[in-house]
PyMOL Python script that loads the backbone (N, CA, C, O; Angstrom):
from pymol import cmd

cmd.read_pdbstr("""\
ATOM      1  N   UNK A   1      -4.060   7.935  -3.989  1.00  0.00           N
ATOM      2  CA  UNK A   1      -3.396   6.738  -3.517  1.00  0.00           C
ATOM      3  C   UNK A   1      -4.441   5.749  -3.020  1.00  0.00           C
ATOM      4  O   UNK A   1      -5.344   6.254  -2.353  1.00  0.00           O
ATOM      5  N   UNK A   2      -4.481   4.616  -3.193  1.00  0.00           N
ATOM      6  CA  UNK A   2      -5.321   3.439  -2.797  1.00  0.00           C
ATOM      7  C   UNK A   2      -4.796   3.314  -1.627  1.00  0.00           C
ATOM      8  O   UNK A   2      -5.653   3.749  -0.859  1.00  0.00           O
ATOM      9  N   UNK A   3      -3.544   2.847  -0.795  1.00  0.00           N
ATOM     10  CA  UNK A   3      -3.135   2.709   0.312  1.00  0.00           C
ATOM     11  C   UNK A   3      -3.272   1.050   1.035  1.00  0.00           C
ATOM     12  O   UNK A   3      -2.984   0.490   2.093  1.00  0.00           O
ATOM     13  N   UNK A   4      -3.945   0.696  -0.380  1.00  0.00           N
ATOM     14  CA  UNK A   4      -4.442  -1.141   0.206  1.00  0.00           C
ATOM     15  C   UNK A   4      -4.438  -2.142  -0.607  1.00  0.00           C
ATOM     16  O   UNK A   4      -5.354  -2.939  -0.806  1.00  0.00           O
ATOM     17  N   UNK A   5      -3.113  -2.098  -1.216  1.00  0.00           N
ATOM     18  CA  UNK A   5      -2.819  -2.850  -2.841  1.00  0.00           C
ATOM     19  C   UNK A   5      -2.341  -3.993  -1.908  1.00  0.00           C
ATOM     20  O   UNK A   5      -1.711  -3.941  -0.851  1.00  0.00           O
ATOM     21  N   UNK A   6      -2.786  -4.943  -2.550  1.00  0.00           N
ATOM     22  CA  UNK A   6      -2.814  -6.590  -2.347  1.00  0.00           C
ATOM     23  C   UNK A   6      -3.479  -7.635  -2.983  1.00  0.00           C
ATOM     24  O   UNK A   6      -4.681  -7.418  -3.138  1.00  0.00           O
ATOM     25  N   UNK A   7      -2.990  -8.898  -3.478  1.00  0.00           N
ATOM     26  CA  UNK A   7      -3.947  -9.494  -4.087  1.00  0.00           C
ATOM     27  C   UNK A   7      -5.190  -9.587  -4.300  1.00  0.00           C
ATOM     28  O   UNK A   7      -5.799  -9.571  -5.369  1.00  0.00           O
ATOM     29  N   UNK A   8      -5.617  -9.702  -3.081  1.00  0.00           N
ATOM     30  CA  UNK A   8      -7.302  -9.584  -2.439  1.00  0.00           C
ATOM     31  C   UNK A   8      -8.302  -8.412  -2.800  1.00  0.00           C
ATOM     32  O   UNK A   8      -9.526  -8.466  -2.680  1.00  0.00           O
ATOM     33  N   UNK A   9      -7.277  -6.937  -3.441  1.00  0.00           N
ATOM     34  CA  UNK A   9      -7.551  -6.026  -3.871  1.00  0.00           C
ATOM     35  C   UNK A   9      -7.497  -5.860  -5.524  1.00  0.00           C
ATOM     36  O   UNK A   9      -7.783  -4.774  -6.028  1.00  0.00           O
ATOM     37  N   UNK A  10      -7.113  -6.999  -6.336  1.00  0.00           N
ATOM     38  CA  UNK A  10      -7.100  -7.186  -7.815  1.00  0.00           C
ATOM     39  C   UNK A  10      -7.481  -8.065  -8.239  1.00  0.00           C
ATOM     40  O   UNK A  10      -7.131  -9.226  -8.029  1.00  0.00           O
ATOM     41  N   UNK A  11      -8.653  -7.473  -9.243  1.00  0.00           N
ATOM     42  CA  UNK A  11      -9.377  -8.417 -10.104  1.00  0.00           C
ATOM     43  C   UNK A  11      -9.102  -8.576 -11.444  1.00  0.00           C
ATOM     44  O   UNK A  11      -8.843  -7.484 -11.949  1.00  0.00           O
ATOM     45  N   UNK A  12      -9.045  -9.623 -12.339  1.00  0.00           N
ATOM     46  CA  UNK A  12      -8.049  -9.903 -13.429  1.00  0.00           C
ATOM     47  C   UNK A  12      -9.098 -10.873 -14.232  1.00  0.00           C
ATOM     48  O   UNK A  12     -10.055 -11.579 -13.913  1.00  0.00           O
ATOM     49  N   UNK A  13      -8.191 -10.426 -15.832  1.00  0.00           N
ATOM     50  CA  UNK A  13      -9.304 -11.395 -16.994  1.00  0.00           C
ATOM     51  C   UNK A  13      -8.078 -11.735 -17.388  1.00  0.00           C
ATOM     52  O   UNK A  13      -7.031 -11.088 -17.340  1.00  0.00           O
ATOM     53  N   UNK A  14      -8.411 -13.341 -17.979  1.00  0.00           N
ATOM     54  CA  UNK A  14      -7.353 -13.436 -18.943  1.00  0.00           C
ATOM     55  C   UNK A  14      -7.344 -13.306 -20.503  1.00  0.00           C
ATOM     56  O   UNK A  14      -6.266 -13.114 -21.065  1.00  0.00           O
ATOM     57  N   UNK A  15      -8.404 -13.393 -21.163  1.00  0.00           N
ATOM     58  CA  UNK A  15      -8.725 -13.156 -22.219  1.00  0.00           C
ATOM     59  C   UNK A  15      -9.924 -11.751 -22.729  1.00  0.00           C
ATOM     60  O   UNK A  15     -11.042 -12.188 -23.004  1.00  0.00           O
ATOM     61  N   UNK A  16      -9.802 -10.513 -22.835  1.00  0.00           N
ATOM     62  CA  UNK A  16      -8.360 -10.133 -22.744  1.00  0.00           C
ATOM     63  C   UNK A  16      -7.374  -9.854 -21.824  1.00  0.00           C
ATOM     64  O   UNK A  16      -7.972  -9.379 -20.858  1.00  0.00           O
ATOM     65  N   UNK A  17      -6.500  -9.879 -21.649  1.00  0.00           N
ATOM     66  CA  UNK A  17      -5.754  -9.458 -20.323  1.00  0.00           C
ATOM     67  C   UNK A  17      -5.537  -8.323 -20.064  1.00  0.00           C
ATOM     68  O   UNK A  17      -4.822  -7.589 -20.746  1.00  0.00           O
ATOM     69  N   UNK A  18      -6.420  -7.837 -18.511  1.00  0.00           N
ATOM     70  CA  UNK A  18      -6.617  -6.737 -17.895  1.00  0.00           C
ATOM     71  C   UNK A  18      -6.891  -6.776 -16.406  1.00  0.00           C
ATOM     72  O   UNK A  18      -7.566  -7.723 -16.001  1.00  0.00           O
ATOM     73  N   UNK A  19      -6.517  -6.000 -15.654  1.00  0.00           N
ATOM     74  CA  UNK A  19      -6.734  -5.828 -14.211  1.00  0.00           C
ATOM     75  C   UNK A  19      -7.391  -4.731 -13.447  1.00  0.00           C
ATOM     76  O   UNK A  19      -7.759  -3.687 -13.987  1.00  0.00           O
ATOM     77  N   UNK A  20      -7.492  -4.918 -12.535  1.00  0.00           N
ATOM     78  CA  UNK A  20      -8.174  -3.545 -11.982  1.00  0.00           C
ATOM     79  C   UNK A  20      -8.196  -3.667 -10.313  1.00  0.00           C
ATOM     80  O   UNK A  20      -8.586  -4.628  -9.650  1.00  0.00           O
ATOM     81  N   UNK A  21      -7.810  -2.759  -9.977  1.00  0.00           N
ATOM     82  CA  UNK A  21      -7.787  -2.319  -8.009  1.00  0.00           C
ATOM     83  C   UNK A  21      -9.210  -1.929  -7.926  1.00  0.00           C
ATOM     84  O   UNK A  21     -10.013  -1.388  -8.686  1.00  0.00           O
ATOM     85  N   UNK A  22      -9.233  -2.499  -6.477  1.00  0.00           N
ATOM     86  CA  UNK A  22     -10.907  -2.790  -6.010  1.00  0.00           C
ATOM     87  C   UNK A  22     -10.603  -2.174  -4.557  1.00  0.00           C
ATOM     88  O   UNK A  22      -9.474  -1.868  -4.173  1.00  0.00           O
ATOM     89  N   UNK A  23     -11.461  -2.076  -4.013  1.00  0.00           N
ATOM     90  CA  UNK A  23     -11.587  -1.342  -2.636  1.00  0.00           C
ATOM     91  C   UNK A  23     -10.752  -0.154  -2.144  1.00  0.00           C
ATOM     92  O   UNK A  23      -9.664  -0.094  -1.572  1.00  0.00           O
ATOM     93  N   UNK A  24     -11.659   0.804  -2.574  1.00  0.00           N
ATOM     94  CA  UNK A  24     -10.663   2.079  -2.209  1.00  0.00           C
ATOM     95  C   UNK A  24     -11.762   2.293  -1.081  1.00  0.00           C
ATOM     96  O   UNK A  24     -12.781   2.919  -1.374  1.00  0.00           O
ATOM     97  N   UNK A  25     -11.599   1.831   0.096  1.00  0.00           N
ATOM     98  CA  UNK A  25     -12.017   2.250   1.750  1.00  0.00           C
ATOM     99  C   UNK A  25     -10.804   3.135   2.214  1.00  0.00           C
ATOM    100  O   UNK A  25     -11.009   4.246   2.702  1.00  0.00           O
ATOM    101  N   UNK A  26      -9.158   2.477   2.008  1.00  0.00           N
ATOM    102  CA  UNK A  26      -8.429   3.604   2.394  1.00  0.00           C
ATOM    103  C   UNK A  26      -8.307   4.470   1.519  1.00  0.00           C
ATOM    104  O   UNK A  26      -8.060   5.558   2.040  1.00  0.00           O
ATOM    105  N   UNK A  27      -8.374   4.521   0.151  1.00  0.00           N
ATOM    106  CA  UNK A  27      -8.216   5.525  -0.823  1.00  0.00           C
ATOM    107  C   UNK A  27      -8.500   7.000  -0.484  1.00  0.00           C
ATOM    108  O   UNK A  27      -9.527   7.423   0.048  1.00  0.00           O
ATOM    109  N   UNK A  28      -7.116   7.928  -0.990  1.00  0.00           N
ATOM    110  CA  UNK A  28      -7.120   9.882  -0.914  1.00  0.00           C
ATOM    111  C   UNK A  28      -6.559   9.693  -1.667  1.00  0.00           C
ATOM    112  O   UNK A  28      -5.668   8.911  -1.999  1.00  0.00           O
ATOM    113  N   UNK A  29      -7.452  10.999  -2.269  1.00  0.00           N
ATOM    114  CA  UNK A  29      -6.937  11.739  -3.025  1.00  0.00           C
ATOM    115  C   UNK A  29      -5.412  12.799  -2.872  1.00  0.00           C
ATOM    116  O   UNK A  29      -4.633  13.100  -3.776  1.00  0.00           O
ATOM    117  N   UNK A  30      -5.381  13.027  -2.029  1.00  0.00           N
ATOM    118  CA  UNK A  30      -3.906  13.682  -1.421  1.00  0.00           C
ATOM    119  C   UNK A  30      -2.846  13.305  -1.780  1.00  0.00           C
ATOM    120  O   UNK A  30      -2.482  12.210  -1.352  1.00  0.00           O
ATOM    121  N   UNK A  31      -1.938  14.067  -2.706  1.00  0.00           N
ATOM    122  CA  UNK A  31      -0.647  13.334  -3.144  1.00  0.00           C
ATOM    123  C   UNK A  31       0.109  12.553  -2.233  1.00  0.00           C
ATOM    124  O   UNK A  31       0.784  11.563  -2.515  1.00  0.00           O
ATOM    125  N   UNK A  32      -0.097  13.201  -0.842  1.00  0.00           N
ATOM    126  CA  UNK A  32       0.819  12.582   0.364  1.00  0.00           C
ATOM    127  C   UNK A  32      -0.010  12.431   1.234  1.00  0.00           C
ATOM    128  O   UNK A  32      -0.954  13.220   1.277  1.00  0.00           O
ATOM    129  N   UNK A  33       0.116  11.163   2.373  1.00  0.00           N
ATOM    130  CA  UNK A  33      -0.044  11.210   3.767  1.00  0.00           C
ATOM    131  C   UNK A  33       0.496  10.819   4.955  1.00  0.00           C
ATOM    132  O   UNK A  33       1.707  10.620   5.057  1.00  0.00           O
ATOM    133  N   UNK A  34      -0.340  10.670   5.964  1.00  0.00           N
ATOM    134  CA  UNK A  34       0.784  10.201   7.236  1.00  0.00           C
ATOM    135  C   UNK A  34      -0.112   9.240   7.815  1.00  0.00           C
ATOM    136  O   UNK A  34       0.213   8.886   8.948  1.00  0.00           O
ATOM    137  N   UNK A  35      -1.148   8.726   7.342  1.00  0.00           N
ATOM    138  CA  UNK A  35      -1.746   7.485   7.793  1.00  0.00           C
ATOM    139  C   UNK A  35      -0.925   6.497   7.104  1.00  0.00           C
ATOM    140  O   UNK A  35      -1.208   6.281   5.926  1.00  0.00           O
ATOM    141  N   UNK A  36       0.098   5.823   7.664  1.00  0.00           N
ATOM    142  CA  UNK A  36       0.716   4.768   7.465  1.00  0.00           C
ATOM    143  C   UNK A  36       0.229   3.337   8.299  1.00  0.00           C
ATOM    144  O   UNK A  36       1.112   2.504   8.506  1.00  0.00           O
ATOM    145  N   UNK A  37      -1.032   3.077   8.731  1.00  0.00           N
ATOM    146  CA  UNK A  37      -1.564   2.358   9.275  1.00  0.00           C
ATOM    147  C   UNK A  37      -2.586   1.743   8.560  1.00  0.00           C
ATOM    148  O   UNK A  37      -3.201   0.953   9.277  1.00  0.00           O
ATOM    149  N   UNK A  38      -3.057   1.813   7.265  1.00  0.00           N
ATOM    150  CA  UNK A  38      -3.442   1.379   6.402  1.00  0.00           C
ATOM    151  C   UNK A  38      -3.215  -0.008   5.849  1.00  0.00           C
ATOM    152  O   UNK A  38      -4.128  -0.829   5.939  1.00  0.00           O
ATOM    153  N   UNK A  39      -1.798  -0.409   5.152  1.00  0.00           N
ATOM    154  CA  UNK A  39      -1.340  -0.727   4.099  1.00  0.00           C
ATOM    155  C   UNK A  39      -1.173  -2.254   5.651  1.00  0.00           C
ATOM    156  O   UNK A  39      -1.124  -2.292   6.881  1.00  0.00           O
ATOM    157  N   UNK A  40      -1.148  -3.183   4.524  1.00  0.00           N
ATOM    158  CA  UNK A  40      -0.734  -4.492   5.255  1.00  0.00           C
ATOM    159  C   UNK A  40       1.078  -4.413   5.488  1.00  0.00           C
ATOM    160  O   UNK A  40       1.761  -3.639   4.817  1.00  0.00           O
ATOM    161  N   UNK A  41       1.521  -5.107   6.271  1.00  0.00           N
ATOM    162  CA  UNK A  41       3.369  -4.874   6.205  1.00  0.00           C
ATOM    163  C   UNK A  41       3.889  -5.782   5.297  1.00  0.00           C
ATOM    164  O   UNK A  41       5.051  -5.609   4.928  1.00  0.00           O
ATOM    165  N   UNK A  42       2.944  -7.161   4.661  1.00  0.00           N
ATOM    166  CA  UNK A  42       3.583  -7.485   3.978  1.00  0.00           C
ATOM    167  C   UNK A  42       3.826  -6.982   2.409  1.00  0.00           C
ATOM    168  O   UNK A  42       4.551  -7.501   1.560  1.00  0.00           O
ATOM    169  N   UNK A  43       3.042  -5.885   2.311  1.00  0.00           N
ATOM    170  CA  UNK A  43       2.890  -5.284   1.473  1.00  0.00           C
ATOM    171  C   UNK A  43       3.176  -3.680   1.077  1.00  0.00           C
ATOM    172  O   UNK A  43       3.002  -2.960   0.094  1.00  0.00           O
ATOM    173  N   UNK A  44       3.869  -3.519   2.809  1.00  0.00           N
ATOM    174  CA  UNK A  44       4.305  -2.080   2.720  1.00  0.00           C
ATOM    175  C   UNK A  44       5.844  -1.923   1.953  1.00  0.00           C
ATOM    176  O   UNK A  44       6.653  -2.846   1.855  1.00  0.00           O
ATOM    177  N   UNK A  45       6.017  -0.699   1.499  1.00  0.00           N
ATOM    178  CA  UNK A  45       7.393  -0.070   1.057  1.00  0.00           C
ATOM    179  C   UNK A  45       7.919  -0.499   2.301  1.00  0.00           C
ATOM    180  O   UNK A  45       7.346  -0.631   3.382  1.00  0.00           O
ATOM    181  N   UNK A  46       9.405  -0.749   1.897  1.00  0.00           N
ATOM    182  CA  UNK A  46      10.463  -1.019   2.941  1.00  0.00           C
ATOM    183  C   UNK A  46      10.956   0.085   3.715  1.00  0.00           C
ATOM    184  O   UNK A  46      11.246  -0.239   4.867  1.00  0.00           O
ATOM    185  N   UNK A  47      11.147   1.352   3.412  1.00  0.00           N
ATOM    186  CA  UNK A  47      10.986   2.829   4.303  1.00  0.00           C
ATOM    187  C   UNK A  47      10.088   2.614   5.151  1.00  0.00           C
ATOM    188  O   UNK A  47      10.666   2.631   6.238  1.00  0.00           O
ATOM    189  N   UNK A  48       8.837   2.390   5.330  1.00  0.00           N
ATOM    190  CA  UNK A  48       7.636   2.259   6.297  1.00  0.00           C
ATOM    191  C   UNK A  48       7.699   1.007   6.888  1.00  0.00           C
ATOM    192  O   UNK A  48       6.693   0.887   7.587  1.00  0.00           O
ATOM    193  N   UNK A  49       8.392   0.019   6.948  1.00  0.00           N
ATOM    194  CA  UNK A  49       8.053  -1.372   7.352  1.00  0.00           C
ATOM    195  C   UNK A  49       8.693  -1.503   8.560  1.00  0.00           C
ATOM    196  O   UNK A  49       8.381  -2.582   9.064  1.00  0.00           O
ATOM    197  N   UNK A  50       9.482  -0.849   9.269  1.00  0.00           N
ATOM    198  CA  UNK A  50       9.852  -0.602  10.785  1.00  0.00           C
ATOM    199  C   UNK A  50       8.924   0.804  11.406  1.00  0.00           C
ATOM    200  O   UNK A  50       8.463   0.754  12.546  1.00  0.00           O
ATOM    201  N   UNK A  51       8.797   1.573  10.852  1.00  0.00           N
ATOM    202  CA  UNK A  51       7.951   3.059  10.905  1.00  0.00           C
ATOM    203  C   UNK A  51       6.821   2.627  11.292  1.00  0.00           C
ATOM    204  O   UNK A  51       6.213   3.369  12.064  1.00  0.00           O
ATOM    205  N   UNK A  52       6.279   1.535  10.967  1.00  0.00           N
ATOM    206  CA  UNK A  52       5.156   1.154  11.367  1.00  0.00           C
ATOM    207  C   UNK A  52       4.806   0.192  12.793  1.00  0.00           C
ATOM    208  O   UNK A  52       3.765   0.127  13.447  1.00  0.00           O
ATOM    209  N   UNK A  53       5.478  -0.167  12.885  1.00  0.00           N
ATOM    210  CA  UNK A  53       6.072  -0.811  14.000  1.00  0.00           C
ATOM    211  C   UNK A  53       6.017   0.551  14.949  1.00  0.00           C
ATOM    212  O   UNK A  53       5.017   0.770  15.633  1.00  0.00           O
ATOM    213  N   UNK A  54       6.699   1.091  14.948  1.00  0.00           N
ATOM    214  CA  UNK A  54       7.125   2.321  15.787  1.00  0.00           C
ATOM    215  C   UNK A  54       6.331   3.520  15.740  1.00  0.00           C
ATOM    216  O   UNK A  54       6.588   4.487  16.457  1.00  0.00           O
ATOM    217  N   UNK A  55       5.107   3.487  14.690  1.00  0.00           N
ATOM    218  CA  UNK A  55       4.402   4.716  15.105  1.00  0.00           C
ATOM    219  C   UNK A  55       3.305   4.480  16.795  1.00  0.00           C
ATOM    220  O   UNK A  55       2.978   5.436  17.497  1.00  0.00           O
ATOM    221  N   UNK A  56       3.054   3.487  17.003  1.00  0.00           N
ATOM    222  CA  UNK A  56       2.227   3.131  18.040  1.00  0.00           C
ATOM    223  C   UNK A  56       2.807   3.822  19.462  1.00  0.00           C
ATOM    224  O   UNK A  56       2.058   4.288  20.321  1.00  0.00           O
ATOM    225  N   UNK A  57       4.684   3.801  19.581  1.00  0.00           N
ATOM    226  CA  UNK A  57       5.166   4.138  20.634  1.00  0.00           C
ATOM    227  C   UNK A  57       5.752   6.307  20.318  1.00  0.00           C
ATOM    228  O   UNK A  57       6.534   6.846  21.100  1.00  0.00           O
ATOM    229  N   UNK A  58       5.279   6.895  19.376  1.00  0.00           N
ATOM    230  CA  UNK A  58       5.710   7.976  19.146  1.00  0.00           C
ATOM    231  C   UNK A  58       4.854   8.753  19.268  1.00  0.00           C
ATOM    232  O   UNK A  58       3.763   8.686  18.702  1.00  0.00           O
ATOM    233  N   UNK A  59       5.383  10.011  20.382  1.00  0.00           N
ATOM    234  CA  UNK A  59       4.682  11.241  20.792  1.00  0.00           C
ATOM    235  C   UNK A  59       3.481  11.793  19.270  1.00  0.00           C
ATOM    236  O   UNK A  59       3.652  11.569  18.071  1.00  0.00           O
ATOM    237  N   UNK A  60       2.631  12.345  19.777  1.00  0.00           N
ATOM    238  CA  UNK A  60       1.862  12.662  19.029  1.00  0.00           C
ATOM    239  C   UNK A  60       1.993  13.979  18.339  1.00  0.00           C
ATOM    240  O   UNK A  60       0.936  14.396  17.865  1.00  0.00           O
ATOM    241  N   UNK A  61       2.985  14.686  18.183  1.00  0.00           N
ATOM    242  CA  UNK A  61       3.559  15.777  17.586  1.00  0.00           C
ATOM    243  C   UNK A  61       4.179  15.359  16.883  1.00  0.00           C
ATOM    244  O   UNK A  61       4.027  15.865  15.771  1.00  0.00           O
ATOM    245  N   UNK A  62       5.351  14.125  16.970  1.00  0.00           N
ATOM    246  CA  UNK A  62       6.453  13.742  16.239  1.00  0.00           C
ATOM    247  C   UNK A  62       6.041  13.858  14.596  1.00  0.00           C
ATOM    248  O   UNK A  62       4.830  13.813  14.379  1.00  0.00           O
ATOM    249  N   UNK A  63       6.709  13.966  13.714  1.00  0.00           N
ATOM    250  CA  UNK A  63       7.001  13.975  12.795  1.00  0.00           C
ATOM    251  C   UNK A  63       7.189  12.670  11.640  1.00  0.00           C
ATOM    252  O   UNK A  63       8.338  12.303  11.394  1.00  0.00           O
ATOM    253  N   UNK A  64       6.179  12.085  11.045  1.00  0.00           N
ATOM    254  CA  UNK A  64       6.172  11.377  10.368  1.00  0.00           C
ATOM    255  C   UNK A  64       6.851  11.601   8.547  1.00  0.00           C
ATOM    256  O   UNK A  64       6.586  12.541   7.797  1.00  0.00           O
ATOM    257  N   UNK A  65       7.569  10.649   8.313  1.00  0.00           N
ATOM    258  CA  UNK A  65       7.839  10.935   6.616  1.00  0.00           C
ATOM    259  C   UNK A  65       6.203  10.616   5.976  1.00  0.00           C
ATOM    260  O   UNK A  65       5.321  10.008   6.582  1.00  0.00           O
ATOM    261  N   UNK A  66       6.114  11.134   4.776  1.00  0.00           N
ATOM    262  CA  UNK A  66       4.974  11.146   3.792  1.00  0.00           C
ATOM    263  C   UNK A  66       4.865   9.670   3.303  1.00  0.00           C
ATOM    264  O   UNK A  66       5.849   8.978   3.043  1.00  0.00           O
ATOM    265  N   UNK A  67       3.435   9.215   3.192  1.00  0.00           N
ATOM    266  CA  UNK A  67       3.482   7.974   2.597  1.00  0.00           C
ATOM    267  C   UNK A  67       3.271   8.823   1.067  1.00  0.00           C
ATOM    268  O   UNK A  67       2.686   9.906   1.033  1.00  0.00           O
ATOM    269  N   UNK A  68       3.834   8.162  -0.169  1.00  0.00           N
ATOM    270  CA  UNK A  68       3.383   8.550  -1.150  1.00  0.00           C
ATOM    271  C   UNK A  68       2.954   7.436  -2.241  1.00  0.00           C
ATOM    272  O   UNK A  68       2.743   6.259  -1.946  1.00  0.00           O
ATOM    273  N   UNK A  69       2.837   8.082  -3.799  1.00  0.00           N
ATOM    274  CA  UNK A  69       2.645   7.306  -4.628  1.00  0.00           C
ATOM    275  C   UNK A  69       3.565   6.317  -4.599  1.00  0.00           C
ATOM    276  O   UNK A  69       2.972   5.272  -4.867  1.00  0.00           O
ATOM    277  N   UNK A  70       4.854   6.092  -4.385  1.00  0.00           N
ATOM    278  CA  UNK A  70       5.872   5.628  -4.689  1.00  0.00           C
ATOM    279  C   UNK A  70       5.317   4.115  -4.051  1.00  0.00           C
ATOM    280  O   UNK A  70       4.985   3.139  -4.724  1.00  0.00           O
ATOM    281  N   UNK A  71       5.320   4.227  -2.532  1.00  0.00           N
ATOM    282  CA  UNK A  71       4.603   3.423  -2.236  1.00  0.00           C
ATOM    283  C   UNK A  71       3.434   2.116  -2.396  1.00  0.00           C
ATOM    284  O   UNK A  71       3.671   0.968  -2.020  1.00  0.00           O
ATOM    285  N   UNK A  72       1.919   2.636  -3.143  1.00  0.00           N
ATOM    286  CA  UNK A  72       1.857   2.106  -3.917  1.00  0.00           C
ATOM    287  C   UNK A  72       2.316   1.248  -4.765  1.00  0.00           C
ATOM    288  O   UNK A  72       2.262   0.020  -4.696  1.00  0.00           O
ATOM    289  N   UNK A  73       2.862   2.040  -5.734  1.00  0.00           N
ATOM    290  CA  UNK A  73       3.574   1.220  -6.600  1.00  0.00           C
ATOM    291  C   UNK A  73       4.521   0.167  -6.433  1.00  0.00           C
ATOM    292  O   UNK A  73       4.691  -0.688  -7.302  1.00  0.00           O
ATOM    293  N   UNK A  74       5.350   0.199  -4.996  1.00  0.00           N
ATOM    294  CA  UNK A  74       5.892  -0.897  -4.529  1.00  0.00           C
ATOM    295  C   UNK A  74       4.845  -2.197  -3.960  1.00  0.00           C
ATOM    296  O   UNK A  74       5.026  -3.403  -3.789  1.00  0.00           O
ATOM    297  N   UNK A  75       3.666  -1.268  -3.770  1.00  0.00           N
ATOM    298  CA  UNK A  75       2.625  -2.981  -2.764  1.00  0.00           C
ATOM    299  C   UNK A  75       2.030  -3.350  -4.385  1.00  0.00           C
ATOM    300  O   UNK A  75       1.828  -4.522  -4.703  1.00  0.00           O
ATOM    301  N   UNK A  76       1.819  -2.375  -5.204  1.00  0.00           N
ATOM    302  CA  UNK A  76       1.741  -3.281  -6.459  1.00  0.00           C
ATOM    303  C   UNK A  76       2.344  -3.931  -7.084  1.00  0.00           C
ATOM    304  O   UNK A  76       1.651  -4.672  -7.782  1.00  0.00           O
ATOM    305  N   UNK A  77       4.132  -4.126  -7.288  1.00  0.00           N
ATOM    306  CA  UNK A  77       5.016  -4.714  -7.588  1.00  0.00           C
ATOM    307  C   UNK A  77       4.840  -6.334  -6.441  1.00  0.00           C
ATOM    308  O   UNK A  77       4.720  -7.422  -7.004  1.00  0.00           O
ATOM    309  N   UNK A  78       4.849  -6.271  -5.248  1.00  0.00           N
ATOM    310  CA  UNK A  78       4.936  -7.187  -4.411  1.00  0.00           C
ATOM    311  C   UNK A  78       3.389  -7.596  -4.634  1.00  0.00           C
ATOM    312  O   UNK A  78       3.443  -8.791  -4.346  1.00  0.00           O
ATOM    313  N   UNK A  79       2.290  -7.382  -4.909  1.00  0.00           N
ATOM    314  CA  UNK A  79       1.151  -8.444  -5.354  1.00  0.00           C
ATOM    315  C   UNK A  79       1.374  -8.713  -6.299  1.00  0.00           C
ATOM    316  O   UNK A  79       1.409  -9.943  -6.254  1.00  0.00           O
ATOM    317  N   UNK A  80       1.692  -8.244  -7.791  1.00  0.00           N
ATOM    318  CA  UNK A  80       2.259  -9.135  -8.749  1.00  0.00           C
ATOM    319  C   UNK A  80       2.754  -9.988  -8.751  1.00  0.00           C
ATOM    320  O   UNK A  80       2.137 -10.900  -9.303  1.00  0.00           O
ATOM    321  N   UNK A  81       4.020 -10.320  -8.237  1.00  0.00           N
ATOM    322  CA  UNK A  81       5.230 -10.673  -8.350  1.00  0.00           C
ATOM    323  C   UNK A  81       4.202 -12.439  -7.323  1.00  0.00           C
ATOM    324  O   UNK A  81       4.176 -13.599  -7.734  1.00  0.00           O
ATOM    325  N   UNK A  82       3.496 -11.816  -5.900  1.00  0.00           N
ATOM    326  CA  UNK A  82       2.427 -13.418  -5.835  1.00  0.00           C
ATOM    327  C   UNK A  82       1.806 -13.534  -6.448  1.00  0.00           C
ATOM    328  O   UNK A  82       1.671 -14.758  -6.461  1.00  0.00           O
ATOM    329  N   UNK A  83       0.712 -12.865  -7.617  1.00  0.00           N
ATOM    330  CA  UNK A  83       0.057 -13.160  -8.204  1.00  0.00           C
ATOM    331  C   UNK A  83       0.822 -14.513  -9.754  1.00  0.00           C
ATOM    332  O   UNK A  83       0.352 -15.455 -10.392  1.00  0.00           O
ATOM    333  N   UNK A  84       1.957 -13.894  -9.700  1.00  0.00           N
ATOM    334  CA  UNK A  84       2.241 -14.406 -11.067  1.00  0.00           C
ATOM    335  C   UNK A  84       3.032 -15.687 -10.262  1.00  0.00           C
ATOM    336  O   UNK A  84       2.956 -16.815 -10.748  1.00  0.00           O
ATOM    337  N   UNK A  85       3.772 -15.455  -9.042  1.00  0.00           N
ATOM    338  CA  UNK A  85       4.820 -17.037  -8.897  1.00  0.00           C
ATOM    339  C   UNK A  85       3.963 -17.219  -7.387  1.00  0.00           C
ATOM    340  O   UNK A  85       4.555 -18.055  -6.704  1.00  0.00           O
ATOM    341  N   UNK A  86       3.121 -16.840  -6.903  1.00  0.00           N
ATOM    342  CA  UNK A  86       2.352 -18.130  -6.052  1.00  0.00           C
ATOM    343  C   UNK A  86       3.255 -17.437  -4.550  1.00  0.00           C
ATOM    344  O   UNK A  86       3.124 -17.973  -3.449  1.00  0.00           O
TER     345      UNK A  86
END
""", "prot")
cmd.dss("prot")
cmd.show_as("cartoon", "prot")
cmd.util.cbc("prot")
cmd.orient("prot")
């Protein structure tokens, strides 16, 4: 998982047309994690976008859901979607 998909994180050609994710500083390999403090909010999955908010005030045992691939793939949908309409 990259964990830090955002415009600022994709570099693009247009002729031919191709892209590529840049800065894996948060990047694991781990199918799953619980560092949800990574990812920008405007760019987080909507499951995590109050979770994040609220991990700052939660006991340190508590129980976090998994960030996963899925994830990703949503902060890559939402940099597209500015990349292509601004």
């Amino acid at each position: 998982m990259q964990r830090d998909i955002k415009p600022g994180n994709i570099i693009a050609t247009t002729l031919p047309l191709r892209a590529a994710v840049i800065d894996f500083d948060f990047a694991t390999w781990n199918k799953a994690s619980r560092d949800h403090m990574k990812v920008m909010v405007r760019y987080l999955a909507p499951e995590f976008t109050t979770l994040k908010d609220a991990i700052r005030n939660l006991p340190l045992q508590h129980t976090l859901p998994n960030f996963g691939l899925s994830a990703d793939i949503w902060s890559m949908g939402i940099a597209e979607l500015e990349l292509v309409h601004g």
